[in-house]
Structure formats: C-alpha cells, structure tokens
C-alpha positions, 0 to 999 in steps of 0.5 A: 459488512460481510467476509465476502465483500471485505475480501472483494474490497480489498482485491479493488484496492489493490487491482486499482494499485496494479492497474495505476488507477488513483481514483478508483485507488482513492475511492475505496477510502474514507474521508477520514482514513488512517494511514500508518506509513512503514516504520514511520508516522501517522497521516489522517485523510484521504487528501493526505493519502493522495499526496503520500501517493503521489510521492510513491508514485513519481519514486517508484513504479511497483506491481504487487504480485503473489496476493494472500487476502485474509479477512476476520468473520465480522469483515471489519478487519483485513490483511494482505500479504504480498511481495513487491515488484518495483524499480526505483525511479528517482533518489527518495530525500534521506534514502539511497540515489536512485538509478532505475534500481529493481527490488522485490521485497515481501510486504503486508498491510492491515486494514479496518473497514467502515461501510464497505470502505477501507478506513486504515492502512498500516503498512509494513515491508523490511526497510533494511532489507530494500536498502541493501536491494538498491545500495550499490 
C-alpha cells in the first residue's frame, strides 16, 4: 500500500461522512474492522460499525471541516486531525438533553490499513469539552 493511495482512502472515508454517503462510508471498511470508540469500548466488524452509525447519525448531524491527513512511509498507518462542526439532534442515553444545540469540537482519529481498506478506527475528541458545549 503506497503513501499516496493511504492518503486518498482516507480523503474517501471522510468525503463519504460529509456527503452523508453509508455505503460508500462503509465500503472503504474491512469485514472485520476494529473500531475503538471515543473514550469507551471496543466494536469488531463492519455490521457492528454500521449500528454505531446509525446511532451517530440519528443523535447528531456533523460536518468534519479543516482536514489535516497524515500518513507513514509504508502507507499502513494513517491519522487525521480535524475539527467538527455538529448540532445535536436528539438526547443521546447518559449525555445531555438535547435541543438542536451546535458545537464545534477539534477532533482526530488513527487508522491501520489492510489492502487498501481501513481495518482500525480509534477515535478521539475532548468528552468534557462537548458537554460543556451543549449543557445549558
């Protein structure tokens, strides 16, 4: 796996997140993808990362803007730094009752990559910090 084409998976992965596009989204995954959520547990498989989705997408509508994409010499390890632009769309279990509140929350992510598919995600954003964005 070349820089290059790491680089542009990752640009794929998250232009399908902009655009709202699931199966393009889901497609760059592996079957048996590791996805470490934000300061919580770990999921294994793509069946697992479309439920988590699913509940993302119906709590929250979020646009990833100011794209850093950095990725190793071998191409098998990648990260992105980025800030999200969101409004929360409905009360999340054990977070803050939600009202249409808008954050913006710096945010990255690290990835592995297995024949031109992304096979980790480990996501990271300031938990703190979005709860004192959307607390009243």
């Amino acid at each position: 796996m070349s820089h290059a084409r790491s680089e542009q998976l990752i640009q794929r992965y998250y232009r399908a997140f902009n655009e709202g596009d699931m199966d393009t989204f889901l497609g760059l995954l592996t079957e048996d993808v590791v996805h470490d959520i934000n300061q919580g547990g770990r999921e294994t498989g793509k069946a697992a990362f479309a439920a988590f989705m699913e509940r993302m997408n119906r709590h929250y509508k979020e646009q990833l803007v100011d794209m850093v994409i950095m990725v190793n010499a071998a191409g098998d390890r990648a990260a992105a730094e980025f800030v999200v632009l969101g409004e929360y769309l409905s009360t999340d279990e054990g977070l803050p009752e939600a009202a249409g509140q808008r954050y913006r929350l710096p945010a990255g992510a690290f990835f592995e990559i297995e024949n031109n598919q992304i096979a980790r995600i480990s996501n990271y954003y300031n938990l703190s910090d979005w709860i004192a964005q959307v607390s009243p």
